[in-house]
N, C-alpha and C positions, 0 to 999 in steps of 0.2 A: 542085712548088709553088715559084713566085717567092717574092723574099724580102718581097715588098710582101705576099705573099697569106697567108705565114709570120709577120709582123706582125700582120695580123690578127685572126689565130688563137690569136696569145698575148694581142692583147688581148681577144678574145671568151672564151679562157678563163678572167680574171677575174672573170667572174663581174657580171648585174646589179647595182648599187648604188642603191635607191631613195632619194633626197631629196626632201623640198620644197623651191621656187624661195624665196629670199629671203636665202639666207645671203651667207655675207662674199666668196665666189667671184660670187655673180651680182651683190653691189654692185659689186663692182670690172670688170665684164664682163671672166673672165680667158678670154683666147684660148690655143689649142692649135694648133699648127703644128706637121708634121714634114718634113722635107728628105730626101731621096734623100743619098748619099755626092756625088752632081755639084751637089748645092743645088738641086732641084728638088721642087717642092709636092708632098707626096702625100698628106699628110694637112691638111684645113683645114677648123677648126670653126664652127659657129652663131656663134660667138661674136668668131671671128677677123673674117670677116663685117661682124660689127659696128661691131670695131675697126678695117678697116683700108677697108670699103667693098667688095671686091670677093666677089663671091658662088665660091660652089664650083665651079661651070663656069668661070669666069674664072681664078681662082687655081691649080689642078688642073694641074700638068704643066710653069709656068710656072717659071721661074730667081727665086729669090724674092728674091735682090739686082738682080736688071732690075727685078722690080715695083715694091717697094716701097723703094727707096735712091734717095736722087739722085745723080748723078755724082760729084761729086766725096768721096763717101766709100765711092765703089766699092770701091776696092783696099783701105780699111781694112776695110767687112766681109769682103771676101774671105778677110784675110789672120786677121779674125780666126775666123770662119769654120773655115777651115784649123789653126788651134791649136787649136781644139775637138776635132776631126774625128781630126785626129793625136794629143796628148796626151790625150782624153779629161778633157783638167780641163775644170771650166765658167766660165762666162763669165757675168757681172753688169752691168747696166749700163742707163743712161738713153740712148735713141740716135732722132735726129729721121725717122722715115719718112712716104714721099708716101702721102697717103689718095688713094684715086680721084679724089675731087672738087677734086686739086690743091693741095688744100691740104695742110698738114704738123704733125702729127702727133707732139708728142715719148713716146715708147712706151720701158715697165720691159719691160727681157726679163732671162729665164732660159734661157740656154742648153744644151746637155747633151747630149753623146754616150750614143747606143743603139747596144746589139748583140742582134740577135734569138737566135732558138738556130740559126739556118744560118748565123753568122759575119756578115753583113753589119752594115751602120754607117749607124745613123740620126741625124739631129741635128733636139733637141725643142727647141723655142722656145717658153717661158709668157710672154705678153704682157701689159702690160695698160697702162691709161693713166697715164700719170706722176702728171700731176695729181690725179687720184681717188688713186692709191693714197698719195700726200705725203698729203690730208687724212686719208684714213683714219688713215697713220701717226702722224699728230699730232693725232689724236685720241685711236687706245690710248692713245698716248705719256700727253697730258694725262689720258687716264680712268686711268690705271696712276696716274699721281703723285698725283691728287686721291683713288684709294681709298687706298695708300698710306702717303700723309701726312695722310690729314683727323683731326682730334680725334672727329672723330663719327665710331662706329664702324657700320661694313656689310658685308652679307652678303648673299649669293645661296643660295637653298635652290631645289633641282632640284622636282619636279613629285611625288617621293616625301617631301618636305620634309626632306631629306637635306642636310649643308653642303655647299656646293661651294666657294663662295669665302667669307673670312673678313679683313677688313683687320689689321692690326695694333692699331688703336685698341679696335674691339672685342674684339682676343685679350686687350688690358689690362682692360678694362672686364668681362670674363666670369673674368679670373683662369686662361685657361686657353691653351696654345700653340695660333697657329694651324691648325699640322699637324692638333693633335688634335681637333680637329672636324669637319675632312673627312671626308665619308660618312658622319658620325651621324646620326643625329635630334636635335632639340632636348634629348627626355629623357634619351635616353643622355650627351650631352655638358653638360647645365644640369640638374642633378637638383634644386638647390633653388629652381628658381621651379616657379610654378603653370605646366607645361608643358603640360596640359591645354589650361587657357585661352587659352595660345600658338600650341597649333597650331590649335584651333579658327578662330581669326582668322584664323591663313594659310591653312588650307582654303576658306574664305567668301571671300576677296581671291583663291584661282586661279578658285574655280569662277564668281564674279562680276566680277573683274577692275573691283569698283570697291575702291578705296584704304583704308585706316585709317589715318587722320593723327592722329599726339599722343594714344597709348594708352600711359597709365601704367601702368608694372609697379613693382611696389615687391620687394626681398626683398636677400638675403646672399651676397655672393660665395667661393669659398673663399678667396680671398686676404686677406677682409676678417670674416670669418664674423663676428664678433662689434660691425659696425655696419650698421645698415642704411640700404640703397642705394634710389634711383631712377632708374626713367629714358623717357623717352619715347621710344614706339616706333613707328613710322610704316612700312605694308606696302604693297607694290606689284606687283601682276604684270609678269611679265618676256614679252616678246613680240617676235619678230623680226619683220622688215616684210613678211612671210608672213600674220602673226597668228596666228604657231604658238605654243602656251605654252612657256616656257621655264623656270617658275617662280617662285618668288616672289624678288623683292630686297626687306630691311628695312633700315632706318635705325635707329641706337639714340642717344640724345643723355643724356649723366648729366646728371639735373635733382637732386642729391642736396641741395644747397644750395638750389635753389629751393622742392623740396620740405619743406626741416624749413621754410622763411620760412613757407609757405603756412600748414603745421602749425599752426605758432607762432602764426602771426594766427589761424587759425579757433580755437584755443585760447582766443587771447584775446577772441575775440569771445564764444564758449560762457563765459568770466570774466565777461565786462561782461554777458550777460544774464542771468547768475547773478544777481553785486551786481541790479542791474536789477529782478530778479524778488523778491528777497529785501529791495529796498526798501519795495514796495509790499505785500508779503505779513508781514513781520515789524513789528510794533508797532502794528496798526491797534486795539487796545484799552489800556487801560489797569491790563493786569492781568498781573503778573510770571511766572504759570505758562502765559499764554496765550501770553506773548509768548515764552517759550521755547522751548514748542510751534513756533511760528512759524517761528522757527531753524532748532530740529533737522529740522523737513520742508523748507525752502528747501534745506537741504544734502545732501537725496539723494532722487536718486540721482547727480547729476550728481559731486558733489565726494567723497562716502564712500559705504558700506555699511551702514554702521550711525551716526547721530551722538546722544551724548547731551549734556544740557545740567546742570551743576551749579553751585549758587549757595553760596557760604559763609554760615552758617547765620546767624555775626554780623552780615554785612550786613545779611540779612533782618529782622534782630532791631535795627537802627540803635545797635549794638553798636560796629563797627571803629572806630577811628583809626588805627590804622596795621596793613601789611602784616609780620605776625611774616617771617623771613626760617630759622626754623627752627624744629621739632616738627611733630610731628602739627595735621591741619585738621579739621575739623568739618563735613560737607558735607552739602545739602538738594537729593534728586535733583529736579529743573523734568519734563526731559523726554527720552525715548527716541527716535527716528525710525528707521526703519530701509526701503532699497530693498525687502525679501524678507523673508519670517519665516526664522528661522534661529536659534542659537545664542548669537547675541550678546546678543541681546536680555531674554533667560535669565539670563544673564551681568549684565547694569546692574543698577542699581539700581533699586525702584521709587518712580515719581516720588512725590513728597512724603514720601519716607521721609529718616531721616537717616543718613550713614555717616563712619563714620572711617576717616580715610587717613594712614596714617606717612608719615613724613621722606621714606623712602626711594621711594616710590611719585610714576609721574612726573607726575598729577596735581596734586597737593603741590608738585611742584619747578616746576612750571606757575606756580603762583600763589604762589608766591616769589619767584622770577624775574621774573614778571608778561612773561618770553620764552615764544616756542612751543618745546613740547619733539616732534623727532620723528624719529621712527624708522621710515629706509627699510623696511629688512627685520626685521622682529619674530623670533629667534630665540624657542625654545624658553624658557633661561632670563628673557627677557623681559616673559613674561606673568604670574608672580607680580607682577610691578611694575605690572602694567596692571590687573588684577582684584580685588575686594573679596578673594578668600579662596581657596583651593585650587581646589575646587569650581566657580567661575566662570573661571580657569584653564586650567582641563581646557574647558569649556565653550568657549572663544575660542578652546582648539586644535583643537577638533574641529570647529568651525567653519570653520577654515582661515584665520582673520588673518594677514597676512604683512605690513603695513604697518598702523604707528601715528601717530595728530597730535594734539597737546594744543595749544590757543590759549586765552590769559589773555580772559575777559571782563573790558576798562578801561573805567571810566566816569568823565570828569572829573579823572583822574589813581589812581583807587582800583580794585585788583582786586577784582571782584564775586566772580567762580569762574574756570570753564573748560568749554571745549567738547571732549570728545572726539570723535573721527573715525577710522573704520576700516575699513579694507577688505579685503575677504574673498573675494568673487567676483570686482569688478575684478582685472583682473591686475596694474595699474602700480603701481608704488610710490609713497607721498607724494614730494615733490620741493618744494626750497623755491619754488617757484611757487604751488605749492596753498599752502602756509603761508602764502605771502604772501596769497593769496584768503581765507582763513580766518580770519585775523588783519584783514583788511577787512568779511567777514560780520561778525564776531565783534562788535569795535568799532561798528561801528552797531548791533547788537541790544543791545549794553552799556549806548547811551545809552537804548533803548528803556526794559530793566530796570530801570537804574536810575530814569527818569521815572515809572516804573507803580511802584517802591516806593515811592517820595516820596511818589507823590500817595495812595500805601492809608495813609501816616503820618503825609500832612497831612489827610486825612480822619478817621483815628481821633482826630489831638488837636486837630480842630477848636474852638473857641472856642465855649460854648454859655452859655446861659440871656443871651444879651447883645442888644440891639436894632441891636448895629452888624452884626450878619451880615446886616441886610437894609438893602435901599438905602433910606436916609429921602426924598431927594428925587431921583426916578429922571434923569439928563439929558436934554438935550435927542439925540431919533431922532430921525432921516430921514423926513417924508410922514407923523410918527405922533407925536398928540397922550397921555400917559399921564398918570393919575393910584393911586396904590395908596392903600393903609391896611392898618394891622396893630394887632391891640387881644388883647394876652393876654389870658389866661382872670381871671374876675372874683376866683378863689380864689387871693390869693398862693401857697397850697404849692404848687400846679399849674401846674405850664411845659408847652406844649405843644411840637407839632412842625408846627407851620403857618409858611409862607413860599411870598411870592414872590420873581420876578425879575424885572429887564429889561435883556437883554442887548444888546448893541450885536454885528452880525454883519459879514462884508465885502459887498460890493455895498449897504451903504445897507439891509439887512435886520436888522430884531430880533424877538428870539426874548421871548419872553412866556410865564411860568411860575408855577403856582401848585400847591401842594402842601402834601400832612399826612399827618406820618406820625403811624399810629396807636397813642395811649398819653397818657401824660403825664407828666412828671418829668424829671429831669437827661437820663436815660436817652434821651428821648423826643428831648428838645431835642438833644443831642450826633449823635443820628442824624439830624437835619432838617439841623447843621450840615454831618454828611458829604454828605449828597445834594444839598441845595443849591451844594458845594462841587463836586461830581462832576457836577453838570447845568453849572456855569460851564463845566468843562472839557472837558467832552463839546460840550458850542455852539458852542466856543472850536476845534475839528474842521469844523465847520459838516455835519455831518450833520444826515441832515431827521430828521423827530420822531418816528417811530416805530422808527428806531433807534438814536435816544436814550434812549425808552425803556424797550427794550431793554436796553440797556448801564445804564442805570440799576437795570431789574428783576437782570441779577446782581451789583448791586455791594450793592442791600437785601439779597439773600438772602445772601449773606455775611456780613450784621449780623446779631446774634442776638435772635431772639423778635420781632421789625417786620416789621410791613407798613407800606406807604404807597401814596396813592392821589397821582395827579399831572395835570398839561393843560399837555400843552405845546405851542405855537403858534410858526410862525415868520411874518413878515409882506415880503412884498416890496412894498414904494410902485413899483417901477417896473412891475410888473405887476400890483399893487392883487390880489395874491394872499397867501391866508392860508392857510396848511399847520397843522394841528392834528390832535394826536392825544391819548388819552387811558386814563389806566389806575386803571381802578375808579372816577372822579374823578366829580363833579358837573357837567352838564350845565352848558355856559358859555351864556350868552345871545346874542342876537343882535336887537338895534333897528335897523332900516331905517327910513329915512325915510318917512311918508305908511304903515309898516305897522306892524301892530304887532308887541309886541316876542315873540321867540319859545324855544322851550328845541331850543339845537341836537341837533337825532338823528345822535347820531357814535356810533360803534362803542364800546363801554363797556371792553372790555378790563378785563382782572384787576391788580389792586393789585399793585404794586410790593414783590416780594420772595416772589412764589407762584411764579413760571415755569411754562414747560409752554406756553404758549398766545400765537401771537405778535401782536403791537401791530398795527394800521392806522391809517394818515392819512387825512384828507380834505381837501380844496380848495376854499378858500373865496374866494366875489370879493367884496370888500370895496370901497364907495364911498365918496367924500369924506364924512364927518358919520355915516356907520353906525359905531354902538356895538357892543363886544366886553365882554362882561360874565365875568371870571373871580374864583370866589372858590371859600372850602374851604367845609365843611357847616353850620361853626359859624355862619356865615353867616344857615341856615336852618333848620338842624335842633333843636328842642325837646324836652324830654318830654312836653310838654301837649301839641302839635302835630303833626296826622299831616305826612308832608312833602309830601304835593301841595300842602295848603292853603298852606304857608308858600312852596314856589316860584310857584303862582299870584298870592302876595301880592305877590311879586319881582319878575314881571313887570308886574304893575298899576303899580307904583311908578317903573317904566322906562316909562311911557307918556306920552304928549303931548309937548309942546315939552322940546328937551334944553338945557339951560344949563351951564353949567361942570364940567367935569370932577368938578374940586377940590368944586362944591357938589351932583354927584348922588353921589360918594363919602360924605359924609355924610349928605345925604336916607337912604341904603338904610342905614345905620350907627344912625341917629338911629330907623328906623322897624322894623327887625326885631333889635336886638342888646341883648339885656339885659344891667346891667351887672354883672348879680349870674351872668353865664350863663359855665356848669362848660368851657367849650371857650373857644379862639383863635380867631380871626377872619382868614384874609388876602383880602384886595379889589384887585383888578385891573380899573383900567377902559382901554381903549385907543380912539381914534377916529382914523380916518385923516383926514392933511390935504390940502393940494393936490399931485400927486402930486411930485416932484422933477423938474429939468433932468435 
């Protein structure tokens, strides 16, 4: 065996090596050249070929400094040539060789003495293009500095999602040495994020080879364990220009700063549509235990677990002038709310009960303060200070409280009570952000309470047996001609409870009212003043009229031993619409012109202070000169008199041509009201005019 044929043999005994075409060898087309000991071809690859132009029959046998050298740098490869061949060092270097087609060629060789196993001397030459291989090189060069040095951290995971490469930025960002990631798994080397859900994504990204850009992972690093981190993570399949997979590469970016901003704004938005929701849902009545109600449900589950509302009893009682700043307070629970039944709720107070609270308790120190008291983390010994009494204590432990909030209810500069807040299942602790939210809930329900206690106290000491609670000469409305009358009862000792109204509304609408409650004496009267007082203020809302009243029927039933019957109307001139509704009351009339006059069929509804059964309105279209006839019974009703007869007589009396307000309010005064008759009288006549601009 020649030593060419000895070469061979050694390289056939290493053995097949299977690749696919695309890697870093076939970018660069590296050629393989081997030389005889005299510099003759004996080996020339596919690839030489490519690089230098001449095929393997051509090259094969040739002097390959005659092929491919120009003259005059004969004698330098010859001689470098010869340093090889004899020292066995190798030889490095950029050197210009002729391509077949004349042209030239600057070609990277690697040169290098062989010795086969029969002693002879071959010289290998790895070739390849200068230029391709400068770009490559200055491309690792640039890919090496930009993984590196980049602040965003990156990583290569192999096809088993194993690390391979890890940069520096994310060895800081994971808290953990490069080294020590290579060849893990995500879980093994990141145990506290959700690895699960990590590698799920990069399984879907190889086996799909489309992207996930901008997946947030939130969690703790050990270098930082005790704040938490964000960060956006962005996946990409790795693929040589084969379109062999290579794995996945990720991107990691800290958004830890972006992420609390985000926090913090959707925080504050979930705040504003708190306030928001707790504007519109807190104080829509005029009733102090309603309106606490109100409160304590706006406030959870969003804000607490549990919130109760408590009123100091002297308020209630228009008792304060000033905020004692020490002892024992006197407290009237409003109301409970709670997210979930539970414990807590066990624990309160029940509403409309009264309790007392020492110095030391931090309710008490709430409304002395008239600051919020509160407390992150609720220890054990904590909870005497929070609870009526042992028993409720144990209660709120077993419950699980771990965070407490007291906020002063201010109204006008005066603390009303306090709102408590607590949280039990939530995990977060109060924080003064919530204080600060609470202390804004609080303060607007404050002015709420205190409006609905005024107005139950300008109602009980309304002004009664006096003519001025009713308007003597009603002004001038919008589109609407009015005239009333009012004629107490004929028996001095007997004050009734008849009245109307007419109220002035926005858009150019008035509300038109007449009512009696029933009875007679101081009594009778003082309750006609509250409802009359409470129908102002209820219009004065511009609710339509059936739930006014409504809110009328629970403000009677909370006065003791009355009823009252009512009609209430509201009138729009810009759309010659009449909204009336009516409770137990007497049928109002209605004169059309060219018809006759008629007894309106409106839904009769129950008297004012029976509840149970709710109100209806109706729609009325109302024409220029059409009569509205409201009045109470005394009106019509007799003891000698069935009362058909005496409303048939009411309506005959309303017949033919209308004249003056002012003079059919005395025709019907003049022809059905005796002056010797046991009841009050109130008379309401209304005609629209031309409608308004």
């Amino acid at each position: 065996m020649n030593s060419v044929e000895s070469f061979r043999a050694d390289i056939g005994r290493l053995g097949p090596t299977r690749s696919l075409p695309g890697g870093l060898l076939d970018l660069l087309t590296v050629a393989a050249v081997v030389l005889d000991a005299d510099g003759q071809i004996v080996f020339w690859s596919p690839q030489a070929e490519e690089l230098f132009g001449y095929t393997a029959q051509e090259a094969l046998g040739q002097y390959a400094a005659h092929l491919l050298v120009y003259e005059e740098q004969l004698d330098l490869v010859i001689k470098l040539f010869a340093e090889v061949m004899d020292t066995g060092r190798s030889w490095a270097g950029a050197f210009p060789v002729r391509h077949k087609d004349g042209g030239t060629r600057l070609v990277e060789f690697r040169n290098m003495r062989l010795l086969d196993a029969l002693g002879d001397v071959y010289a290998l030459s790895i070739a390849a293009d200068h230029t391709a291989l400068q770009q490559v090189e200055t491309e690792l060069a640039l890919s090496e500095r930009l993984v590196s040095q980049s602040p965003i951290g990156l990583k290569v995971m192999d096809t088993d999602l194993r690390y391979v490469t890890v940069n520096p930025a994310l060895a800081r960002i994971n808290g953990l040495p490069a080294a020590d990631h290579i060849g893990r798994n995500i879980h093994e080397a990141l145990p506290f994020l959700d690895t699960e859900a990590i590698e799920s994504v990069m399984r879907r990204v190889l086996a799909t080879g489309v992207p996930v850009l901008d997946r947030h992972v939130v969690g703790r690093t050990p270098s930082e364990p005790g704040t938490e981190r964000a960060w956006s993570t962005s996946y990409f399949r790795l693929e040589d220009r084969a379109g062999r997979v290579l794995g996945v590469a990720a991107s990691v970016v800290d958004i830890t700063e972006r992420h609390r901003a985000a926090t913090e704004a959707a925080r504050a938005r979930r705040r504003l549509a708190l306030i928001a929701n707790a504007s519109a849902r807190v104080g829509t009545t005029l009733e102090v235990g309603r309106t606490a109600r109100e409160l304590a449900e706006a406030a959870v589950p969003d804000l607490a677990d549990v919130v109760a509302v408590d009123v100091l009893d002297s308020v209630l009682a228009l008792r304060r002038s000033a905020a004692p700043t020490t002892g024992q307070e006197l407290f009237r629970a409003l109301a409970v709310a709670a997210a979930y039944p539970n414990e807590v709720v066990q624990a309160a107070d029940t509403p409309g009960d009264l309790a007392t609270y020492g110095a030391d308790r931090l309710v008490t120190q709430c409304v002395h303060t008239g600051r919020p008291v509160l407390l992150p983390h609720v220890a054990d010994e904590d909870l005497p200070r929070i609870a009526r009494d042992p028993a409720a204590a144990a209660l709120l432990a077993k419950a699980g409280v771990h965070s407490y909030l007291a906020v002063p209810l201010i109204a006008r500069g005066e603390v009303l009570g306090a709102v408590d807040l607590i949280r039990a299942r939530n995990p977060l602790p109060f924080d003064d952000d919530d204080a600060t939210l609470a202390c804004e809930l609080a303060a607007r329900a404050a002015v709420c309470i205190d409006n609905a206690r005024w107005f139950q106290s300008v109602r009980n000491i309304a002004v009664t047996l006096q003519r001025s609670l009713l308007p003597d000469h009603p002004p001038h409305h919008e589109g609407l001609e009015v005239a009333s009358r009012y004629e107490p009862a004929g028996t001095a000792s007997e004050v009734g409870g008849d009245w109307f109204d007419v109220i002035s509304l926005e858009g150019d609408k008035t509300a038109l009212v007449v009512g009696d409650v029933m009875g007679s004496g101081i009594d009778a009267a003082a309750t006609m003043g509250r409802l009359r007082t409470a129908t102002c203020t209820l219009a004065d809302l511009d609710l339509e009229p059936a739930r006014v009243l409504r809110q009328l029927d629970k403000t009677t039933a909370r006065l003791e031993h009355y009823i009252a019957t009512c009609v209430y109307a509201v009138y729009d001139p810009h759309r010659a619409e009449c909204h009336i509704a009516t409770a137990g009351h007497m049928p109002p009339v209605l004169v059309r012109a060219g018809r006759p006059p008629e007894l309106l069929d409106l839904p009769t509804g129950i008297p004012l202070g029976v509840g149970g059964v709710p109100f209806e309105a109706t729609t009325l279209q109302l024409e220029e000169g059409d009569l509205l006839v409201l009045y109470t019974d005394g009106l019509v009703e007799t003891r000698e008199h069935p009362i058909d007869e005496r409303l048939n007589r009411l309506l005959r009396l309303l017949e033919g041509p209308q004249h003056r307000l002012e003079e059919i309010c005395e025709r019907l005064l003049g022809a059905l009201r005796d002056p010797e008759h046991h009841d009050d009288v109130a008379l309401l006549i209304a005609r629209p005019t031309a409608r308004p601009p």
